[in-house]
N, C-alpha and C positions, 0 to 999 in steps of 0.2 A: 622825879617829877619834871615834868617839861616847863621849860622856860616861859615866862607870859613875854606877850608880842605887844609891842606899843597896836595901838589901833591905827588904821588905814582910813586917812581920806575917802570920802566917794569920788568914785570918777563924776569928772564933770561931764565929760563925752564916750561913747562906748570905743574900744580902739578897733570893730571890727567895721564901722560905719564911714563912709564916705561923707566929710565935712563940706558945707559948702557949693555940694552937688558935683566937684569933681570926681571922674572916673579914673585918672590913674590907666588908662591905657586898657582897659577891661572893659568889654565889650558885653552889655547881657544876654543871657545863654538862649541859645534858639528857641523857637518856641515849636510844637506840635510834632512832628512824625518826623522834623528835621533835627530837634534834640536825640531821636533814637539815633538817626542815623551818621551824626557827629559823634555819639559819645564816646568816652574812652572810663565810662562808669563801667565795671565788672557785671554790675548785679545787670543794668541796664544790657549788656553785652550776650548775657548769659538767658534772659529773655529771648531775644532776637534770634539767638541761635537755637532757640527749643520751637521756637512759633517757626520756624525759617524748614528745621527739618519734620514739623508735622506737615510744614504743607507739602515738602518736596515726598514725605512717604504716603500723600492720597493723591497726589496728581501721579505717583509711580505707581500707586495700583491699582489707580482709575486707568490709569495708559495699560497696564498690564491684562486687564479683566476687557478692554478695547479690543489690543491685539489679538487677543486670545479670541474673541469672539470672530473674529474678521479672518483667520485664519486659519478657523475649525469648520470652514464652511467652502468644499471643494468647487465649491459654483462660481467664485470670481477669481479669473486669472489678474494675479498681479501684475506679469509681464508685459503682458498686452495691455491692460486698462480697461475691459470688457468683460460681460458676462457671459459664460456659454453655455450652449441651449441645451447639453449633455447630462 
C-alpha cells in the first residue's frame, strides 16, 4: 500500500506567472505573419514549407504550360524579338 502524503498548501501565486508586471528579459512573441516567419515551432515550420512548395509547384506549371505555349508556335522569333510574316 502507498504511503499517505501530508497534504500541500495552495499556491498563493502560480510559478508560471509574471509577478508585479516584470518581464524578466522576454519579450512577447510576434504577432501576425511575423510569428510564422521567426519561429523555430516544428509544427509551425512544417506548415510554411508545405504552403511554400505548393506555391512554388503551380507557379512551375503555370510557367511550364506558358513556355510551352510560346514555343509551339514557329511564328515568333526569339532571337530577334519579332514576328515573321512566314
Amino acid at each position: 500500500m502507498a504511503p499517505k502524503l501530508p497534504p500541500q498548501p495552495p499556491l498563493q501565486h502560480s510559478t508560471t506567472a509574471v509577478a508585479d508586471g516584470q518581464s524578466h528579459g522576454h519579450a512577447a512573441p510576434p504577432k501576425g505573419i511575423l510569428r510564422w516567419l521567426l519561429t523555430t515551432n516544428h509544427k509551425e515550420i512544417g506548415s510554411l514549407y508545405l504552403i511554400f512548395s505548393l506555391t512554388m509547384f503551380f507557379i512551375g506549371g503555370y510557367s511550364l504550360l506558358w513556355l510551352g505555349r510560346n514555343f509551339s508556335s514557329p511564328a515568333y522569333n526569339w532571337l530577334s524579338l519579332s514576328f515573321s510574316t512566314r
